[in-house]
Structure formats: C-alpha cells, structure tokens
PDB file of N, CA, C and O in Angstrom:
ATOM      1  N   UNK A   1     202.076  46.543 -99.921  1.00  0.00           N
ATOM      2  CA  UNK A   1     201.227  47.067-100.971  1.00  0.00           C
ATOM      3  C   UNK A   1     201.737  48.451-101.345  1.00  0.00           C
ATOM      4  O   UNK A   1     202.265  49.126-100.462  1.00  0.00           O
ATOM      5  N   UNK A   2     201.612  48.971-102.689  1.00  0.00           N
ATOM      6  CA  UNK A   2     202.413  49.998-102.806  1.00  0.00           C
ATOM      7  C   UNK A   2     200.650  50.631-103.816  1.00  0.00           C
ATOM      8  O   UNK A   2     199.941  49.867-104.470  1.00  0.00           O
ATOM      9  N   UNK A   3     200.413  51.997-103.641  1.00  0.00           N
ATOM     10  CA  UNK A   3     199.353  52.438-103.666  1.00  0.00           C
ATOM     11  C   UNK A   3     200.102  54.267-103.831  1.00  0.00           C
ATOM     12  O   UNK A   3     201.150  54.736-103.386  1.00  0.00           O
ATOM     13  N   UNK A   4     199.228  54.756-104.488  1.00  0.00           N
ATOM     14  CA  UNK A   4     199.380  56.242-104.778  1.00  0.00           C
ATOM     15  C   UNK A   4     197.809  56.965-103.677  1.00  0.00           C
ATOM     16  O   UNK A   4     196.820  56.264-103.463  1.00  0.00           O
ATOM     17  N   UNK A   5     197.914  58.089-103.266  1.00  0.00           N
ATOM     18  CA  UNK A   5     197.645  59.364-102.544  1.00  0.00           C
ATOM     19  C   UNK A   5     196.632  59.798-103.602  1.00  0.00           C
ATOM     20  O   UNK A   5     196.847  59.969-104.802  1.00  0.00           O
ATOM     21  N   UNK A   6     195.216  59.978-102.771  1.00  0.00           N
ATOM     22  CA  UNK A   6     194.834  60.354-104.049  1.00  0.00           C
ATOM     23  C   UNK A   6     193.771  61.892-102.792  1.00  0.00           C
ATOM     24  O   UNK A   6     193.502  61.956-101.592  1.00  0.00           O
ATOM     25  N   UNK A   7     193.556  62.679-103.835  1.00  0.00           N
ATOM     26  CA  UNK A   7     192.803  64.143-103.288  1.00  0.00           C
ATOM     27  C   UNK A   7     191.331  63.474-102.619  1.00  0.00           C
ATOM     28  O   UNK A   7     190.617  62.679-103.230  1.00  0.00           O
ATOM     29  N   UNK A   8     191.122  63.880-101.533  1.00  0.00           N
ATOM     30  CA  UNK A   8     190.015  63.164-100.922  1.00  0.00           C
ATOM     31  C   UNK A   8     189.551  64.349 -99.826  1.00  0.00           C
ATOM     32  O   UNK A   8     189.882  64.553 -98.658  1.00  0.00           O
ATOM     33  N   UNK A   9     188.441  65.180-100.933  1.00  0.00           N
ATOM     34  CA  UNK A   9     188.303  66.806 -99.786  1.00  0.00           C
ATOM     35  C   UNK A   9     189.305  67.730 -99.790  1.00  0.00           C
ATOM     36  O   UNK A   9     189.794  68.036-100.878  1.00  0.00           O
ATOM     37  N   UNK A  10     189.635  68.145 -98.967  1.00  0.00           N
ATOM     38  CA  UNK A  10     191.012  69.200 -98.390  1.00  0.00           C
ATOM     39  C   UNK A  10     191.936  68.018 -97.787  1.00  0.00           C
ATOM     40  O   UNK A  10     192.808  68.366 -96.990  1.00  0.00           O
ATOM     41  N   UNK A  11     191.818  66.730 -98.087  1.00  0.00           N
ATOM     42  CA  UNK A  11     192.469  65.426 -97.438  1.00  0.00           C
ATOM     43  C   UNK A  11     193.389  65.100 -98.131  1.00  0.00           C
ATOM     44  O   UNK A  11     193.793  66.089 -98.743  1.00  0.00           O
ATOM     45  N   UNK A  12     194.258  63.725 -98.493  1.00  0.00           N
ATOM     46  CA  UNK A  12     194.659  62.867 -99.686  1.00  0.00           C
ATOM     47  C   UNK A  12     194.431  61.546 -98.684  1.00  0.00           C
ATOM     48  O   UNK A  12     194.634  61.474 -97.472  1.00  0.00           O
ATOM     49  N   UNK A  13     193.986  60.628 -99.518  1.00  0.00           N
ATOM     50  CA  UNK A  13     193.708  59.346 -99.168  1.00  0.00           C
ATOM     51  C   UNK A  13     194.204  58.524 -99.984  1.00  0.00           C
ATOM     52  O   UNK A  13     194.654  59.014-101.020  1.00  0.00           O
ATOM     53  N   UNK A  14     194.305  56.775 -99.772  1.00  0.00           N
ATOM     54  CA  UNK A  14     194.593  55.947-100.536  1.00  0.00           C
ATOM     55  C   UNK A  14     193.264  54.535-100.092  1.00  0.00           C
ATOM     56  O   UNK A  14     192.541  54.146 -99.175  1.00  0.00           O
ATOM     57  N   UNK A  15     193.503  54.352-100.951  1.00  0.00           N
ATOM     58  CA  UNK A  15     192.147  53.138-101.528  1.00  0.00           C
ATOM     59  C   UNK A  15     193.049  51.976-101.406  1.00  0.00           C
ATOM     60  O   UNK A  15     194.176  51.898-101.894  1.00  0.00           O
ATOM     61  N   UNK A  16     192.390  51.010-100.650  1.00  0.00           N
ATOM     62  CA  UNK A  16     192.841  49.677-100.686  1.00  0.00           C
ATOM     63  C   UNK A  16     192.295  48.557-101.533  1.00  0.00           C
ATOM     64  O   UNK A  16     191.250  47.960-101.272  1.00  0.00           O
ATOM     65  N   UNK A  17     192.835  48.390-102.247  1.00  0.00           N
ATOM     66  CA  UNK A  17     191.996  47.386-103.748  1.00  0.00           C
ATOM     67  C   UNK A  17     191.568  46.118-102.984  1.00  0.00           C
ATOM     68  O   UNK A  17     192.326  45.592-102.169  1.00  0.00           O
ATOM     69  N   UNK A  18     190.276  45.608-103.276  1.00  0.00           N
ATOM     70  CA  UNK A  18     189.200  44.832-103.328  1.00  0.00           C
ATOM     71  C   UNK A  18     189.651  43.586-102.845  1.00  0.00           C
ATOM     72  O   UNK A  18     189.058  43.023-101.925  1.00  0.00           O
ATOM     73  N   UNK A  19     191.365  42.766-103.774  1.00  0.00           N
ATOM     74  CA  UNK A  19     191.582  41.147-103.388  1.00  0.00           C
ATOM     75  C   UNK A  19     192.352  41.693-101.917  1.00  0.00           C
ATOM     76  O   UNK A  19     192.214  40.785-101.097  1.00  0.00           O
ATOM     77  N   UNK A  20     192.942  42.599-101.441  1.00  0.00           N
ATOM     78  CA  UNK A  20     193.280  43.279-100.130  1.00  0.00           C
ATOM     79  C   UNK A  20     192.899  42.765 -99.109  1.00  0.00           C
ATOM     80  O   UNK A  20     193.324  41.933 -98.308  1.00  0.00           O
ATOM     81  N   UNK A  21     191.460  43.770 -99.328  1.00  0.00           N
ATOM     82  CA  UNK A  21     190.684  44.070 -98.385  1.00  0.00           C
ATOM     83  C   UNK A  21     189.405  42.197 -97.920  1.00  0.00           C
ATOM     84  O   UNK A  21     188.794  41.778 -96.938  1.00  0.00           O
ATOM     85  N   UNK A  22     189.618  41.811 -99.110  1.00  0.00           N
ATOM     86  CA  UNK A  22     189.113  40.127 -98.884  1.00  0.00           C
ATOM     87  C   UNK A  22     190.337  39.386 -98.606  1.00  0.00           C
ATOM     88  O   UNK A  22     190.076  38.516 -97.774  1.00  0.00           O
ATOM     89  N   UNK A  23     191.672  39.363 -98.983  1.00  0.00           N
ATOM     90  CA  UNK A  23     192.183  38.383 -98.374  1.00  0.00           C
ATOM     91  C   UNK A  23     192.908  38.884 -96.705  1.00  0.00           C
ATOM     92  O   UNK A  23     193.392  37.964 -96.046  1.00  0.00           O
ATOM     93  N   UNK A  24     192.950  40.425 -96.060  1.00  0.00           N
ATOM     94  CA  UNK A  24     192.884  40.691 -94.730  1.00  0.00           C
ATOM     95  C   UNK A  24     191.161  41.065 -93.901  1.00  0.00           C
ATOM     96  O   UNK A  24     190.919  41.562 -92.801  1.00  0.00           O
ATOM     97  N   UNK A  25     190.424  40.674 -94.767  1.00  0.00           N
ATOM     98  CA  UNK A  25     189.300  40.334 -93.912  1.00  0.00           C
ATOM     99  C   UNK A  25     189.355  41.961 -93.440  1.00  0.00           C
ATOM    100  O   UNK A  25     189.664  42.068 -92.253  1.00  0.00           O
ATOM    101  N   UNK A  26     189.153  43.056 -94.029  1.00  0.00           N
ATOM    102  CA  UNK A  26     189.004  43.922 -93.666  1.00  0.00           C
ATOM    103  C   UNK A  26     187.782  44.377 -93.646  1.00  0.00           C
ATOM    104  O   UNK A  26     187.089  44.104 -94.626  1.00  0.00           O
ATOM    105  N   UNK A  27     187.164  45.211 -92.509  1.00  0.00           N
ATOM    106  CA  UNK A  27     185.738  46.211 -92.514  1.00  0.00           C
ATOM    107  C   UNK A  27     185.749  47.672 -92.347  1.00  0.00           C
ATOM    108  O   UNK A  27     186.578  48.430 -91.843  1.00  0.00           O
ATOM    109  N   UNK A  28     184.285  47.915 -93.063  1.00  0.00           N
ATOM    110  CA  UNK A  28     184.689  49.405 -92.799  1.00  0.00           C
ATOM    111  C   UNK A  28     184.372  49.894 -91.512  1.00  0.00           C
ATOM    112  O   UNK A  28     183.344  49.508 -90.954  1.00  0.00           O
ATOM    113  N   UNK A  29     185.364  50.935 -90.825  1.00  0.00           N
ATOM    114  CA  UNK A  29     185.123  51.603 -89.948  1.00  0.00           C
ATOM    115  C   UNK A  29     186.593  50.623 -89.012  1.00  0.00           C
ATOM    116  O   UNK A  29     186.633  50.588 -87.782  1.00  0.00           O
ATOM    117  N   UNK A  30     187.532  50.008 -89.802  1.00  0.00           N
ATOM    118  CA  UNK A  30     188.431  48.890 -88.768  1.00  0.00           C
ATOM    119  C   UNK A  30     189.584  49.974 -88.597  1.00  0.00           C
ATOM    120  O   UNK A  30     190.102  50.575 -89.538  1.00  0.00           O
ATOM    121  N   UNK A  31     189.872  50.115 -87.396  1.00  0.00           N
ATOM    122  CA  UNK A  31     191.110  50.265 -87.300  1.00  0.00           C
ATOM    123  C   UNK A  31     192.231  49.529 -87.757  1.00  0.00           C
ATOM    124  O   UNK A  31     192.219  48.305 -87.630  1.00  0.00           O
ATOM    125  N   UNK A  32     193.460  50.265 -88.411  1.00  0.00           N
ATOM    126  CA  UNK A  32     194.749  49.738 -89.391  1.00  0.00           C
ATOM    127  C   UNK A  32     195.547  50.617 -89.135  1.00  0.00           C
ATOM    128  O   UNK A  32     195.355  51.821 -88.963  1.00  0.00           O
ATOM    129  N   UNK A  33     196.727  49.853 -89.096  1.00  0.00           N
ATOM    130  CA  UNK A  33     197.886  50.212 -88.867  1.00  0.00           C
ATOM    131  C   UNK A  33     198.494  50.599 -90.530  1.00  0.00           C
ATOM    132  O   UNK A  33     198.207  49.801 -91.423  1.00  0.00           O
ATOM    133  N   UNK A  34     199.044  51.417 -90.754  1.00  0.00           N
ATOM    134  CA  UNK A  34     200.202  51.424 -92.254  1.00  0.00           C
ATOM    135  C   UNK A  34     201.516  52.167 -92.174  1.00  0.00           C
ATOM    136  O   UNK A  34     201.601  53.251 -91.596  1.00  0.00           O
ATOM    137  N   UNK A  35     202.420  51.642 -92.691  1.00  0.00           N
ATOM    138  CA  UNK A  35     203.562  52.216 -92.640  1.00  0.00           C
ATOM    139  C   UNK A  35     203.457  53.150 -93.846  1.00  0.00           C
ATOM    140  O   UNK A  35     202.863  52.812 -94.870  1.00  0.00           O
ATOM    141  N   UNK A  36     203.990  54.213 -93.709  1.00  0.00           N
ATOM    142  CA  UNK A  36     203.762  54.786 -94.920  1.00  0.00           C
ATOM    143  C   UNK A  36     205.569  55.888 -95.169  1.00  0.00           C
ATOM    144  O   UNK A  36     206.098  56.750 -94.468  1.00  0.00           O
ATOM    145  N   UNK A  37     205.820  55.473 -96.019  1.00  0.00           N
ATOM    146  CA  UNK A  37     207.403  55.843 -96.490  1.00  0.00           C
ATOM    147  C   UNK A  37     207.553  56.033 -98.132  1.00  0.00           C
ATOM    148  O   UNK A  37     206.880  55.118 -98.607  1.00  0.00           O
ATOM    149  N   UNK A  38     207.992  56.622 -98.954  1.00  0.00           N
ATOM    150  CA  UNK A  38     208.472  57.197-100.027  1.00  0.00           C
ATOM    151  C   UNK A  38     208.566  56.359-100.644  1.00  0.00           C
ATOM    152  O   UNK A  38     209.078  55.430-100.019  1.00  0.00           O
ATOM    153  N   UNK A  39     208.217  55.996-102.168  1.00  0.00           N
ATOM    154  CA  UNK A  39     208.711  54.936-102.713  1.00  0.00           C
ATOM    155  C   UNK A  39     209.768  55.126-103.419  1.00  0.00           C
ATOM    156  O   UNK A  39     209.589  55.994-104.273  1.00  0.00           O
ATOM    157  N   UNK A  40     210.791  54.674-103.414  1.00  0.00           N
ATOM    158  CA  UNK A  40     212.189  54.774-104.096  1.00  0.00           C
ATOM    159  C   UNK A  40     212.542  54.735-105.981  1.00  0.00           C
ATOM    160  O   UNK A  40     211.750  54.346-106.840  1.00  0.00           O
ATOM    161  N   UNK A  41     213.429  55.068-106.123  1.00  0.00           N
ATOM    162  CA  UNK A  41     213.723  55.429-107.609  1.00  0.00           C
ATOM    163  C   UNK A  41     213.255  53.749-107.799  1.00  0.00           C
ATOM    164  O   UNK A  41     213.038  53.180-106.729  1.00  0.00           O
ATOM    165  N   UNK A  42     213.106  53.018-108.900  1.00  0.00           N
ATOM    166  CA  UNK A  42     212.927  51.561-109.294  1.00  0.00           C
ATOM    167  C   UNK A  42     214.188  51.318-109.573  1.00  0.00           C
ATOM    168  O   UNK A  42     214.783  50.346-109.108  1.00  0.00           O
ATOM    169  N   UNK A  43     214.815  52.330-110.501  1.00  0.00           N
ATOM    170  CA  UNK A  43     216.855  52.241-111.312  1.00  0.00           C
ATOM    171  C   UNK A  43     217.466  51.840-110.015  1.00  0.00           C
ATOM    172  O   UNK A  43     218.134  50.812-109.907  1.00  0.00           O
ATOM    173  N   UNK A  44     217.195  52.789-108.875  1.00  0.00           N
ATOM    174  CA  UNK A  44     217.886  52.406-107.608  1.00  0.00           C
ATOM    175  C   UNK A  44     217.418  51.172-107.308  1.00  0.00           C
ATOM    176  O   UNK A  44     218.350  50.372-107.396  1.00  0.00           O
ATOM    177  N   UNK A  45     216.403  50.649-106.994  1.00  0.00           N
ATOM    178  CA  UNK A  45     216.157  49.395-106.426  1.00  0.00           C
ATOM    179  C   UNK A  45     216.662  48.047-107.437  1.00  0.00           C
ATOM    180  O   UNK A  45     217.116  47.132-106.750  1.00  0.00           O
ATOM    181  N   UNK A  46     216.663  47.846-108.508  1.00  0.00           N
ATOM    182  CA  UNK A  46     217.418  47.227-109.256  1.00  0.00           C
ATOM    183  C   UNK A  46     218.924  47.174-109.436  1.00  0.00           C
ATOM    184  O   UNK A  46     219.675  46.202-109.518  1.00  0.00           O
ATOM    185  N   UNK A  47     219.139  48.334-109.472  1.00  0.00           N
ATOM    186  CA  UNK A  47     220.931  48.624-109.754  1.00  0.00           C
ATOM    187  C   UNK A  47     221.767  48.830-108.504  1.00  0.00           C
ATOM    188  O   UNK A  47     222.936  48.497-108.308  1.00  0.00           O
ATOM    189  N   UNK A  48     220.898  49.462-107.689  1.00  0.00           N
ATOM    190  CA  UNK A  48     222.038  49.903-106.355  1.00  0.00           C
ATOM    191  C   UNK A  48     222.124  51.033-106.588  1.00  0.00           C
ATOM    192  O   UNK A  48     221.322  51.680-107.263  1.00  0.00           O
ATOM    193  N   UNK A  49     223.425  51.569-105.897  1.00  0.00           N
ATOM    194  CA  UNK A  49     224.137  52.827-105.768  1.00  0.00           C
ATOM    195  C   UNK A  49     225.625  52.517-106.585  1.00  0.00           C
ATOM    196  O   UNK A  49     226.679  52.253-106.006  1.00  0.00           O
ATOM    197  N   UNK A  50     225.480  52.595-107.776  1.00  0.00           N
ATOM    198  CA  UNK A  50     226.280  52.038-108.483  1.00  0.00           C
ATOM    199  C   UNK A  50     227.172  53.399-108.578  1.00  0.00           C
ATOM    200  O   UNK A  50     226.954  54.611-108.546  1.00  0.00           O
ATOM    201  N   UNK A  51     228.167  52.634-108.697  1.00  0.00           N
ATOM    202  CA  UNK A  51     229.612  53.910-108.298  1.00  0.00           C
ATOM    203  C   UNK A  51     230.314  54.150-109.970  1.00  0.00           C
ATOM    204  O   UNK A  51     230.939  53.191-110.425  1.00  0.00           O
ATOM    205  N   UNK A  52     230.210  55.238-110.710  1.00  0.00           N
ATOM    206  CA  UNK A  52     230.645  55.434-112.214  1.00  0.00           C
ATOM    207  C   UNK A  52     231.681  55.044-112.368  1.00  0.00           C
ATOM    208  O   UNK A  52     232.598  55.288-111.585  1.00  0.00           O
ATOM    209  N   UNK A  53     231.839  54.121-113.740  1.00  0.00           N
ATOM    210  CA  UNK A  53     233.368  53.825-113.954  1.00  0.00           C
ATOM    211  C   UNK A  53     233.905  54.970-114.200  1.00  0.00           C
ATOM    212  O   UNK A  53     233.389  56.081-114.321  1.00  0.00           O
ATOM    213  N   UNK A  54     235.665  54.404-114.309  1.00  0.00           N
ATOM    214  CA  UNK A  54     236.622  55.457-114.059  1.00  0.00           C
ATOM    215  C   UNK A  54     237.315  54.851-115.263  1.00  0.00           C
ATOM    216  O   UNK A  54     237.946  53.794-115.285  1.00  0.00           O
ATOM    217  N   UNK A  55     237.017  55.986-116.605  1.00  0.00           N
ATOM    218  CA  UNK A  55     237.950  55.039-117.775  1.00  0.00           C
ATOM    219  C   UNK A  55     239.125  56.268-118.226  1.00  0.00           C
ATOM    220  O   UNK A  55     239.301  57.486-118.223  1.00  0.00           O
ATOM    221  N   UNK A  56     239.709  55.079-118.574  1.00  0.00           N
ATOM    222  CA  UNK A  56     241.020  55.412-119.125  1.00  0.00           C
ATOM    223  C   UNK A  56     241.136  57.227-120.213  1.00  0.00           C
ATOM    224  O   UNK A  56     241.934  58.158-120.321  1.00  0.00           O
ATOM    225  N   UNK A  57     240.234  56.958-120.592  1.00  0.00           N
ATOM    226  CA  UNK A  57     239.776  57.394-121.842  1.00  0.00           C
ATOM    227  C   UNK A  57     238.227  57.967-122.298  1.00  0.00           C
ATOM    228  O   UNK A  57     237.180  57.330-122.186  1.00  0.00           O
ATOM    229  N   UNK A  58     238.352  59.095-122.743  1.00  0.00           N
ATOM    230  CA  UNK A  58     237.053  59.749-122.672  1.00  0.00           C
ATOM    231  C   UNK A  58     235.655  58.581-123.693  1.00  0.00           C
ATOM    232  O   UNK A  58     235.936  58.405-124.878  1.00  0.00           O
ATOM    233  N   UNK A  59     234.956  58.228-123.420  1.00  0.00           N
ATOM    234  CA  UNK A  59     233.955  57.574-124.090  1.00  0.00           C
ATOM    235  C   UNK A  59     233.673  58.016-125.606  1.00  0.00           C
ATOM    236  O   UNK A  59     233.205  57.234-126.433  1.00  0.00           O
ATOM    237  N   UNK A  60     233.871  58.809-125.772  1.00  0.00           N
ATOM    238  CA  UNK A  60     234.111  59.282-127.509  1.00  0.00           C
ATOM    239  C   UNK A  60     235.119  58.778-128.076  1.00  0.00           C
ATOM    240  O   UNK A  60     235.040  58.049-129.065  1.00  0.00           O
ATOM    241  N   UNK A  61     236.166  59.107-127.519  1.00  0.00           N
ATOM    242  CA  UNK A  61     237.284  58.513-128.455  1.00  0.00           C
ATOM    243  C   UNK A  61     237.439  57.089-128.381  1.00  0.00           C
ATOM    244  O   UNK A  61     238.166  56.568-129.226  1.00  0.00           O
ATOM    245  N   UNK A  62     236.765  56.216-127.337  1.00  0.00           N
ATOM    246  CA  UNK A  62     236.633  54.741-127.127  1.00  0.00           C
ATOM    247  C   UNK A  62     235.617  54.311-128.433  1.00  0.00           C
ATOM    248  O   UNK A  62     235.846  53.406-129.236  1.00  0.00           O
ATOM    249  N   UNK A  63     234.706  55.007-128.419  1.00  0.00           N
ATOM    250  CA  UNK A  63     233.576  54.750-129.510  1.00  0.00           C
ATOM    251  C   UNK A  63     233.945  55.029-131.134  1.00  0.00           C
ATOM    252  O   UNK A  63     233.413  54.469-132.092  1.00  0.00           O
ATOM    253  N   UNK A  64     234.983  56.030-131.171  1.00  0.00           N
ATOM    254  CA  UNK A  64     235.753  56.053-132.607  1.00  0.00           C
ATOM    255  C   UNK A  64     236.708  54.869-132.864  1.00  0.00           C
ATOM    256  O   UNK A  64     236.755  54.298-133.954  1.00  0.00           O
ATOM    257  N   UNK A  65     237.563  54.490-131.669  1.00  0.00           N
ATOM    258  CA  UNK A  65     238.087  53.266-132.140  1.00  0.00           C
ATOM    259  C   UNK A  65     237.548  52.088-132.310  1.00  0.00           C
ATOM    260  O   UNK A  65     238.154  51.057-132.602  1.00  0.00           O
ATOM    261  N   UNK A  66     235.812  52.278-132.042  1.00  0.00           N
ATOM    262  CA  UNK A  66     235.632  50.557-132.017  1.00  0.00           C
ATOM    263  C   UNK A  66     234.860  50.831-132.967  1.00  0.00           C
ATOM    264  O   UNK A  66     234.149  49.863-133.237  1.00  0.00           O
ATOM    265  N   UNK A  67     234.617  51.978-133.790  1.00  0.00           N
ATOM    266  CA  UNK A  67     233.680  51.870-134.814  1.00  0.00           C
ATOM    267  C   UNK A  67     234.491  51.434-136.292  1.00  0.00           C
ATOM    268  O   UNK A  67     235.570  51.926-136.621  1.00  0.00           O
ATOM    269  N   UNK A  68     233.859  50.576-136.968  1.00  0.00           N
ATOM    270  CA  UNK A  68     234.103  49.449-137.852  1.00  0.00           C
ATOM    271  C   UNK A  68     234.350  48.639-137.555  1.00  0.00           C
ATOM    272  O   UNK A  68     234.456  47.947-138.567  1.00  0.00           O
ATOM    273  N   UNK A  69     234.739  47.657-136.111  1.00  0.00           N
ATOM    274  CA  UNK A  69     235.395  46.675-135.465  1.00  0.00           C
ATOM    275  C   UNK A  69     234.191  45.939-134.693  1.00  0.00           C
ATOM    276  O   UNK A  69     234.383  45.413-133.597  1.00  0.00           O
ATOM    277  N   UNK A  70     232.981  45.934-135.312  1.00  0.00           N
ATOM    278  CA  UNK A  70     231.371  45.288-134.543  1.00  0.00           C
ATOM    279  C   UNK A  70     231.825  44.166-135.168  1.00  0.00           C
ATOM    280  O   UNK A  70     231.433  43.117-134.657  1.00  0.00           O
ATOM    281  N   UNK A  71     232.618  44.060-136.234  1.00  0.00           N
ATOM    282  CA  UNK A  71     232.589  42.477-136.630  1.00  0.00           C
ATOM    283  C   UNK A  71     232.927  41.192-136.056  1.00  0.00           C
ATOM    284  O   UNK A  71     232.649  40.002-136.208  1.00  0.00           O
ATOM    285  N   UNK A  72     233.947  42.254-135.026  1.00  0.00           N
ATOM    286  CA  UNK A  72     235.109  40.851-134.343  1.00  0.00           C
ATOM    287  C   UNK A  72     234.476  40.442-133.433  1.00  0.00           C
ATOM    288  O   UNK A  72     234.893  39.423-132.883  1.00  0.00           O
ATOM    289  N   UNK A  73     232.995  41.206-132.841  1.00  0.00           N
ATOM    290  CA  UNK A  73     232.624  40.797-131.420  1.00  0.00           C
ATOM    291  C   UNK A  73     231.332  40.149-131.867  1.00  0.00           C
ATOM    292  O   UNK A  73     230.453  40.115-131.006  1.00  0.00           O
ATOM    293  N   UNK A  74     231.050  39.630-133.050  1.00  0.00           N
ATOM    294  CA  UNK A  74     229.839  38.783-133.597  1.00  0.00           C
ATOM    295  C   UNK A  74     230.432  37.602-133.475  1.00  0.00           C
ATOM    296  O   UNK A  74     229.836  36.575-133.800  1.00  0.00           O
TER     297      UNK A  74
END
C-alpha cells in the first residue's frame, strides 16, 4: 500500500483506507507491523537507470538535417 504522512499533533501519521482495513480484518487498538521506505522517482521505476546516449553529433544539428525530411518516415 503506498499512502502519504499526514500532520497528526506534533506527530505525522498515515490513515489506512477503509477496503484495507476490511479486507486485513483490522481493529482499533491492533498491533501492525509496516515497512516504511521512500517512495521512488515513478520515471525511475518505469525506465530504469537509463544510461544517456552517446551521439555522434550534437542534437541540433541532427534536428536541422531532418527538418523537411518528416515525409520519408510517413
């Protein structure tokens, strides 16, 4: 379950939503265990640690030669 920290007093707490807490049969006052760790970039979790290409050629001057030439790649 991924959940945001929320101000609770001089505290921060997190709220466990409702289908949760009914489908682990939870009560109040239960002792629970949670792991609790950082949630990561999403770009990272989709893409990786993707390593920058290495071009030939500065990306400007790649983009001047292919401009008027959108036709050939339709």
């Amino acid at each position: 379950m991924i959940t945001k920290t929320r101000k609770w007093g001089n505290s921060l707490g997190v709220r466990i939503p409702k289908d949760v807490v009914r489908e682990l049969r939870l009560r109040e006052n239960q002792d629970i265990a949670i792991d609790i760790k950082p949630a990561e970039n999403p770009l990272k979790e989709l893409f990786g640690a993707l390593k920058p290409l290495k071009l030939k050629k500065p990306t400007s001057q790649i983009l001047k030669e292919l401009r008027g030439k959108e036709s050939k790649f339709i």
